[in-house]
N, C-alpha and C positions, 0 to 999 in steps of 0.2 A: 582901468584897463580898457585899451578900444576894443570895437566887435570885432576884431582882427587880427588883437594880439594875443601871441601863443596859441594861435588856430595849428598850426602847423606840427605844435611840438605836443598835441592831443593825445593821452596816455588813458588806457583802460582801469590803473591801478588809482590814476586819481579820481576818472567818472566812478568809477568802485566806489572810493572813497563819498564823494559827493552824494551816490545813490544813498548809501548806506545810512547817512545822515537822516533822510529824508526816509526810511525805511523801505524804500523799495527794493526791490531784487530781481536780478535779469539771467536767465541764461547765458552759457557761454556765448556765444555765436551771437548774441546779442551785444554786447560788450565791445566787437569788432565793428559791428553795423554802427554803434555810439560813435567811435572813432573816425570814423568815415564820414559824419554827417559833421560834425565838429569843422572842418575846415572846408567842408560845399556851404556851409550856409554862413560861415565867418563868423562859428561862434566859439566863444572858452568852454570848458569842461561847467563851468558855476550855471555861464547862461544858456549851455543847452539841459542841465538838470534841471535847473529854474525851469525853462518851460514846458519837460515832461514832470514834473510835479503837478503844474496846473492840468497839462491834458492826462495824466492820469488820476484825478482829483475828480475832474469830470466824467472818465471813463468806470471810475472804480476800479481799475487796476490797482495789483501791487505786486505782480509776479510780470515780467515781460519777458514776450519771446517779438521773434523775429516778424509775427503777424501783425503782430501790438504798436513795433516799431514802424512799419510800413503805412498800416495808418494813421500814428500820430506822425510822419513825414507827410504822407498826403494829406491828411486831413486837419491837419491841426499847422505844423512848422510852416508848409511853405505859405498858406494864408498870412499867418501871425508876421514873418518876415517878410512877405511883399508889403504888408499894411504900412511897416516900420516906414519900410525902404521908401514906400512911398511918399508918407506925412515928411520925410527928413528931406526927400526930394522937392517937393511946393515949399518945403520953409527954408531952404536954399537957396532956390531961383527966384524966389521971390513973387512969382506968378501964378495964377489958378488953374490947375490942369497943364500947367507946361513938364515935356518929359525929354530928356536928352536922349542919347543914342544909347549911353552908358544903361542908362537906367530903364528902357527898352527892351536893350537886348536883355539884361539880368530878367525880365518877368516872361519875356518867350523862353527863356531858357529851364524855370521855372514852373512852366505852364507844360513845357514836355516833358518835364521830368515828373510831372503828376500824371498826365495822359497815361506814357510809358508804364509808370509802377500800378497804375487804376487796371490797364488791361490787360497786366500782367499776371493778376491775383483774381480777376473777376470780370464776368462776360459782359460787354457795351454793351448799352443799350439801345431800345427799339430807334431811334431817332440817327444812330451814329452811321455814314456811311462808309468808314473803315475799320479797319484794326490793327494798331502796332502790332508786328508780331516781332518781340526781342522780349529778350532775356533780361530778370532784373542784375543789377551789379552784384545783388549777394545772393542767391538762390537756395529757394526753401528746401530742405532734401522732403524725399514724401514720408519719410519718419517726423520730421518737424509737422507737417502741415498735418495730418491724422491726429498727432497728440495734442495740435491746440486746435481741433477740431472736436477732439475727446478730454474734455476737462480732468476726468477721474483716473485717464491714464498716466498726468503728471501729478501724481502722490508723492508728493516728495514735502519732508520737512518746510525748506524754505519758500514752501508756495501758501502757509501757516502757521510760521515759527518765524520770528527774524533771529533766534538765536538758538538755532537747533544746531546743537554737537551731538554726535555717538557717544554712547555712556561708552566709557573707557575697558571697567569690570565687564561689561556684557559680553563687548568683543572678546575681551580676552581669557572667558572662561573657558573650562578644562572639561571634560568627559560626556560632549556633546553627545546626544541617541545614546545615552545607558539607560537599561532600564533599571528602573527602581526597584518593584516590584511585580509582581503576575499573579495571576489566577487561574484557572485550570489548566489544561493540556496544551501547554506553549510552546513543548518541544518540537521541532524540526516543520514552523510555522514561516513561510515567507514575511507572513503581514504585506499583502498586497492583492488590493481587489478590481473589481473592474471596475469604476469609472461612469457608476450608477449603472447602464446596460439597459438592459428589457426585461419584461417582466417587476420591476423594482417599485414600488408602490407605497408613498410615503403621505400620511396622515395624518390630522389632527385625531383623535379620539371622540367620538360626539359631540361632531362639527354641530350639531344644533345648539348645546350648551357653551360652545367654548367663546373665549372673549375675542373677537374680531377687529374693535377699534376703540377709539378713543371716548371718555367719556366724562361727565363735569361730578367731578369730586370731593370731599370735604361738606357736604351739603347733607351727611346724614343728622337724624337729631337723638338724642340719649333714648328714645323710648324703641327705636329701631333697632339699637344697640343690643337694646335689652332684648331685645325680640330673639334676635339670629341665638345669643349666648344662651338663654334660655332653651331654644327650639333644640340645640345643640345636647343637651348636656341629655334631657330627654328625648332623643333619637339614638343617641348612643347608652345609656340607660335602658331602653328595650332591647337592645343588640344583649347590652351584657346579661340582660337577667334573663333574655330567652336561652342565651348560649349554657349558662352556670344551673338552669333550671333555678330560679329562685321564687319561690312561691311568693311572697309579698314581702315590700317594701317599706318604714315607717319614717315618718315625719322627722324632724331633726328636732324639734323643739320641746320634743313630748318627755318626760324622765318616763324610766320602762327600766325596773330592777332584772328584769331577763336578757337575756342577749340578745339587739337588733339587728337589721341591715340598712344601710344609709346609703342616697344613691346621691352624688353630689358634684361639683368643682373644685379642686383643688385652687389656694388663693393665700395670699399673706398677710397676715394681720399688720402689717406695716406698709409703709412708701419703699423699705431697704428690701436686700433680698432673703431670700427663701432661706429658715434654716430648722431645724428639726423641733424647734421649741417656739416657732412662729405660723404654723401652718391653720390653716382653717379648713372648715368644707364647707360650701356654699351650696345650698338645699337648692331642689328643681322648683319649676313654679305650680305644680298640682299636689305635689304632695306637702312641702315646707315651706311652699309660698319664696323662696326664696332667702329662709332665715340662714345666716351661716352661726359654725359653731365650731371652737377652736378643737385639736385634734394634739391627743397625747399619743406619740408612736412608742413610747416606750415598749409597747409589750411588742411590736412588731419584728419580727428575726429579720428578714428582707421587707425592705421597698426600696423604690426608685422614682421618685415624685419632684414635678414641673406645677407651675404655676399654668392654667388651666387645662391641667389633666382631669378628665373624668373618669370616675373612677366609683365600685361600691365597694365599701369599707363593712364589716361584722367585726361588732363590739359592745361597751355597755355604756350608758346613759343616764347614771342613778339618778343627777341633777339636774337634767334638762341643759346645763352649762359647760360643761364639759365631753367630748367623747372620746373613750378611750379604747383604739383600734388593736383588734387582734388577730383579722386576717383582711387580705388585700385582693380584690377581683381585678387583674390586671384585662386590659381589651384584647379583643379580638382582632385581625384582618379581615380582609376582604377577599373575596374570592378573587382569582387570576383570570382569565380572560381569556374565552375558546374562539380561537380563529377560526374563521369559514376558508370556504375557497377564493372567495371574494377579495380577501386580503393578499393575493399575489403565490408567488410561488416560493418554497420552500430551502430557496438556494443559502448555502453560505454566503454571508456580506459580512463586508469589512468595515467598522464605522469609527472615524474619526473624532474624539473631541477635547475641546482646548476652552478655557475661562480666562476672560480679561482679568488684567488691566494687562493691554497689549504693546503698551511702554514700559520702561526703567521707570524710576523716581526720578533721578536724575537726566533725562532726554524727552524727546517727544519726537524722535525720528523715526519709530514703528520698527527697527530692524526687527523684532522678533514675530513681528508677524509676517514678513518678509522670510522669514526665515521657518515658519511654519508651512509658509505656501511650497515653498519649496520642498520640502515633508510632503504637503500632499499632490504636487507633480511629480514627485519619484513614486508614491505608492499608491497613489489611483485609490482609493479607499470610495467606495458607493456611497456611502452619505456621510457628510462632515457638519457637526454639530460646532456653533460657533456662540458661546456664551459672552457678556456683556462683563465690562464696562469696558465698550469701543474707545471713548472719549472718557476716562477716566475724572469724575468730577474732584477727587481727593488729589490728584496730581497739583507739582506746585506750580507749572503756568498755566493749568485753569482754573485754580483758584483767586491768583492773581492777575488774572485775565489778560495773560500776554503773548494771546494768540492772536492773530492779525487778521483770520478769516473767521468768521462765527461758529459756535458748536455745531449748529446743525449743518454746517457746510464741510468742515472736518471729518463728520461721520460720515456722510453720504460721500464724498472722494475714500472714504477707506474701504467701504461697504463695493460702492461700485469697483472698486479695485478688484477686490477678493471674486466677483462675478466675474468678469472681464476674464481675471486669470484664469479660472477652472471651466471656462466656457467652453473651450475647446474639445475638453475629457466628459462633457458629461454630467458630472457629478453634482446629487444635490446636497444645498446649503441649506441647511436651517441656523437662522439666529433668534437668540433670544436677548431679548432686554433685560438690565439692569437699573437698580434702583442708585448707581452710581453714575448712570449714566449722562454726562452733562445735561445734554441737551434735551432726554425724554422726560413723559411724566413721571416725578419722582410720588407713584402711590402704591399702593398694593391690594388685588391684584395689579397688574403691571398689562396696560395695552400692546400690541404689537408694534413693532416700527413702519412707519411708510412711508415709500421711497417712489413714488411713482416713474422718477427718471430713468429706471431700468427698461431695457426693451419685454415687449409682451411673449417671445419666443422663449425668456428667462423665467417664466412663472411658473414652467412647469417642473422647474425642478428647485426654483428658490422657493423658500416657506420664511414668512415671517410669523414666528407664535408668541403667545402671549407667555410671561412670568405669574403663577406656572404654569407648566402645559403636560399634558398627558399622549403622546406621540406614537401613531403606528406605525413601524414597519414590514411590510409584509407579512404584518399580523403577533408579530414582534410589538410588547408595550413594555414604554420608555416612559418614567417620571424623571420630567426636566424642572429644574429653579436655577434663579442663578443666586437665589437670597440663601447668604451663608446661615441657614440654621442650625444646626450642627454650633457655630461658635453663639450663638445665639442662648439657643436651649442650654448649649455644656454650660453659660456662666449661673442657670436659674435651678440645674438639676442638685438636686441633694438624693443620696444613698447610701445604703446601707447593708451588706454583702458579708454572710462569712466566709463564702466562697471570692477566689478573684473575678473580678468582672471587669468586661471591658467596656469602658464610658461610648465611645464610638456605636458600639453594638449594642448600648441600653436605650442611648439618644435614636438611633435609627428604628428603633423593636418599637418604640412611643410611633414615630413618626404613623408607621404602616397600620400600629393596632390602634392608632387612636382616629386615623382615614382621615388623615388632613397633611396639604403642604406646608403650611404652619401653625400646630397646636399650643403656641404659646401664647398664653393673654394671662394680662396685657403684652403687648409684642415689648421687644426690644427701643430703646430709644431713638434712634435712628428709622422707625417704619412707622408710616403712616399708611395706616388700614382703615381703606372704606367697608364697611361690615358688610354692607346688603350686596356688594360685588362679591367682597369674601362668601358671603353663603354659597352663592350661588357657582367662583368658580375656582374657588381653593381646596375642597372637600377631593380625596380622590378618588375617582370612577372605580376602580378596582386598583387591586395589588398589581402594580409594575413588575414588568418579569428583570428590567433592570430601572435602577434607580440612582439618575448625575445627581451627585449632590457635592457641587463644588465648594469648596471653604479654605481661608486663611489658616486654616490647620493642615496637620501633616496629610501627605496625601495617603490613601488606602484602597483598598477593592475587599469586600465581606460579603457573606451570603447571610441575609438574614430572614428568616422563616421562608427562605426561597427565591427569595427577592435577590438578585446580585446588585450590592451597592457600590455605586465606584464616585468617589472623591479623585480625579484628575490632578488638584492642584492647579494653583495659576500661572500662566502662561512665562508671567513674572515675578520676582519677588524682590521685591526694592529695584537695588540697581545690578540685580545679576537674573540669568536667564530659571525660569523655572522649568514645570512641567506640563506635558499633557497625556491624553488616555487615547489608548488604541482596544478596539472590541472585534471579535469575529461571535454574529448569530446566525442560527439557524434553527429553524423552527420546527420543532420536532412534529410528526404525525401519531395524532391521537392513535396508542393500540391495543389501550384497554391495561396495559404495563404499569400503568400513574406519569405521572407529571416527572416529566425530564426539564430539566432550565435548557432553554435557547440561548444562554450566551454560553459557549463555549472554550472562551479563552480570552485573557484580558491582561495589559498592559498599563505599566506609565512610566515615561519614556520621558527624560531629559532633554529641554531644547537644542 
């Protein structure tokens, strides 16, 4: 086919087509601008895709708008087709530099039509003695030119997806905003706050210890190991025998026909898990050097025992090889945490929070975060906690890696999005990383994210924390993870209860009394734990007055030894919309009365 046939008969549905081949994608309004250049430059639908393949190959492109188009016409088309025109013009005439009129006019024509569209989109320079002043043939409206001047304001599927559909089920589920369940005093509550305001005062908890950036990991060696677990079990070992008053403590390996006390680690004498007739206790390093020794709970009426729970046991030892438990020294908490005046003012706030995966199973279009924001534009909530995994690495096209833009470019257009939107109101953002997170380090503790592209006006109300993190608000302390322990621990615990008990409320009572974000070891399969970070920034500072502990289990809100624990649930759950958590605190003023809880009232709320 010549340069010239079917110039004319130039159709959007077949450059569609063509693009699509070649996986590019163009806005509307782009699409039209294709058609129009189709028969000024005397080319088919094949060879003007053909040669915005090459200049977007060169460019990096694979999303085009109408800016994109304007310089591959200036900068790229009319070059590429004068060249043509030209080499075809000398091997025609047959002579060196000879040029007709025909072929004349077409390169001044050419030549203003780059002039024209150059100084139409951007200011001549120092050397030019005029300036066209006209209008280009398709004009950008100033919503085009802002948005491809703002990368992260066109968050859209097809700018990282070449096959983003809407999950079907998302859209079309039923009993959008129900709540689920609540927690104290919910009745005749707006749920609506101000939009961060003055006075609001949002912080890390002993910004000196906490974890700020990135760090080189896997490099610890077994004797290190051994150090932090040992330090451990004897740190908390003084906690429980000063609290229980216990006069002296004896060796594991010694037989003693009397009844001893043993202060040790919980651990299993297999690779399998945990079960009542495989437990050990593993001795500290001052008294028992370390020796472990298997553990008969038969005579025990209650426990509730994880694989490295520490813990002192009272029993007997006739053999040296056996020890046979007959009461149980469960741990203690931590004290709570007295606000000064320093920590802001005592107002009611509304806080916001939602846990990834912030796609379906089936899509990668974001509607439901899209559809959170719009939740916190209607209700102005003072700070919105926003939990990981942004870029969900268990998703099937990033495992299959059939995203067109890179992980960490995915995240930062979603991140900058979610700023951009609530920039207006105020409100501050905390996110926290995930170990699902495509693109970050997958280790634990979990560094913060960094995004330096945001403007510096946004720092004062965006926080990026680390996994996990210990968080003030107005003197308000918040224990954040976004590591599901909870499903973790529930698969390691074994118990024993003649009363009913609730697994949720045993697994959480470990968490607080045993003073760590995660008390299991060896961890779960899936976590990779640097120990000497762990010492240092997974222990918790004190007992949280509320405590997110988001998880793949049902969602909940509990009070345990004071603590309000709230499980949000995730934002999704396969391919249908899930949940998140709504909170009203306020910090109550010490009056000598005891300890009142600051959260006041709690939600979770159906997307």
């Amino acid at each position: 086919m010549g340069p010239g046939a079917g110039a004319g008969a130039a159709s959007a549905e077949r450059l569609a087509a063509e693009l699509q081949m070649f996986g590019l994608d163009c806005e509307e309004a782009a699409y039209e601008k294709l058609v129009e250049l189709c028969p000024l430059y005397r080319q088919t639908e094949e060879e003007l895709v053909a040669e915005l393949v090459a200049f977007s190959s060169n460019a990096g492109k694979v999303y085009l708008t109408l800016e994109n188009l304007s310089s591959f016409e200036s900068e790229f088309l009319t070059k590429r087709i004068a060249k043509s025109r030209h080499s075809a013009t000398k091997k025609d005439s047959g002579h060196t530099g000879t040029w007709d009129i025909v072929s004349i006019q077409e390169l001044i024509e050419v030549e203003a039509k780059e002039e024209t569209l150059l100084n139409s989109y951007a200011t001549p320079s120092k050397g030019s003695q005029k300036r066209t002043i006209s209008t280009p043939e398709t004009p950008q409206s100033k919503r085009n030119v802002s948005a491809a001047r703002s990368p992260h304001l066109l968050f859209s599927p097809s700018s990282f997806s070449p096959s983003a559909t809407p999950s079907q089920k998302y859209s079309s589920r039923s009993s959008r905003g129900e709540v689920v369940t609540s927690f104290g005093s919910t009745q005749g509550l707006s749920w609506s706050g101000k939009g961060g305001g003055a006075g609001l005062r949002v912080k890390v908890l002993d910004t000196d210890r906490a974890l700020t950036k990135s760090y080189k990991s896997m490099f610890q060696k077994l004797t290190d190991v051994r150090e932090v677990l040992t330090f451990r079990i004897e740190e908390l070992g003084c906690e429980l025998k000063e609290f229980y008053k216990i006069e002296a403590l004896s060796p594991i390996s010694v037989p003693a026909q009397e009844p001893i006390t043993l202060l040790g680690q919980i651990g299993c004498d297999s690779n399998g898990k945990l079960n009542s007739k495989s437990v050990i206790l593993e001795g500290d390093r001052e008294l028992s050097l370390g020796v472990q020794i298997p553990v008969d709970l038969s005579e025990l009426k209650e426990y509730s025992l994880f694989p490295g729970q520490v813990v002192i046991m009272e029993g007997t030892n006739t053999t040296g090889k056996k020890f046979i438990a007959t009461k149980l020294y469960e741990g203690v908490p931590l004290p709570f945490y007295q606000p000064t005046e320093e920590d802001g003012d005592s107002d009611q706030r509304m806080i916001l929070v939602a846990c990834g995966p912030y796609t379906t199973s089936d899509s990668i279009t974001y509607d439901p975060i899209f559809d959170l924001l719009t939740v916190i534009e209607r209700d102005q909530p003072d700070v919105c906690i926003l939990l990981g995994p942004f870029l969900d690495a268990k998703h099937e096209q990033v495992e299959n890696c059939r995203l067109t833009s890179s992980f960490e470019d995915v995240f930062k257009q979603c991140v900058l999005m979610i700023i951009e939107r609530t920039k207006s109101s105020g409100i501050h953002l905390v996110f926290v990383p995930s170990l699902r997170d495509a693109h970050h380090q997958p280790v634990y503790p979990q560094p913060p994210f960094s995004i330096p592209e945001f403007s510096s006006e946004d720092k004062q109300r965006v926080h990026f924390v680390s996994d996990p993190c210990t968080l003030s608000i107005n003197g308000v302390i918040l224990g954040l993870t976004s590591t599901d322990l909870l499903l973790h621990m529930g698969a390691e615990e074994i118990s024993s209860s003649s009363s009913t008990s609730d697994r949720f409320s045993r697994l959480l009572k470990h968490v607080l009394t045993q003073r760590s974000y995660y008390p299991l070891h060896p961890p779960f399969e899936e976590m990779s734990i640097d120990m000497e970070h762990f010492y240092s920034h997974a222990p918790l500072p004190v007992t949280p007055d509320v405590f997110i502990v988001p998880s793949d289990l049902r969602y909940f809100v509990k009070d345990i030894l004071g603590c309000v624990c709230v499980n949000p649930g995730r934002l999704t759950k396969g391919q249908v919309g899930g949940t998140f958590g709504r909170l009203y605190i306020s910090r109550q003023a010490a009056d000598g009365s005891g300890r009142k809880s600051p959260c006041t009232a709690v939600q979770v709320v159906k997307i």
